[in-house]
N, C-alpha and C positions, 0 to 999 in steps of 0.2 A: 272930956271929949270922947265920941264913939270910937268904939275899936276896931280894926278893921275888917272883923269881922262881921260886926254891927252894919257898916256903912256896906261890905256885900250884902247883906239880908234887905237893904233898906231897898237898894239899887235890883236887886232880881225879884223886882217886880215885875208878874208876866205882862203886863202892857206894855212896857219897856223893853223890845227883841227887835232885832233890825228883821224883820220878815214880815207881808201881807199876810194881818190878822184880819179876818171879814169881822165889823160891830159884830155879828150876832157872836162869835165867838168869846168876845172879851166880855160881853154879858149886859150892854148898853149901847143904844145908837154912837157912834163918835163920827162928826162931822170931819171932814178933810184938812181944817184948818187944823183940829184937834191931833188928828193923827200926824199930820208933818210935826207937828209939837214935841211928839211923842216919838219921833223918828221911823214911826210906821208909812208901809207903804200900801197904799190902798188899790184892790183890785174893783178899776173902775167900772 
C-alpha cells in the first residue's frame, strides 16, 4: 500500500486546488464539465 506520503504526492497535483485556474494556465483547454470534476472554479 502507498504511504502517506506517497498518497500526498499523488493528491498535490496542481489541477487539483480549490481556486479559479483559467485552461490556459493548467496548460490545455478544460471544459466546465471538466473543471467542476476537478473542483475548479471557473472564471466565466
Amino acid at each position: 500500500e502507498p504511504t502517506t506520503r506517497e498518497v500526498e504526492q499523488i493528491t498535490a497535483s496542481p489541477i487539483v486546488e480549490e481556486q479559479a485556474v483559467p485552461s490556459e494556465v493548467v496548460g490545455y483547454p478544460l471544459d466546465h464539465s471538466a473543471l467542476k470534476q476537478y473542483g475548479l472554479i471557473t472564471r466565466a
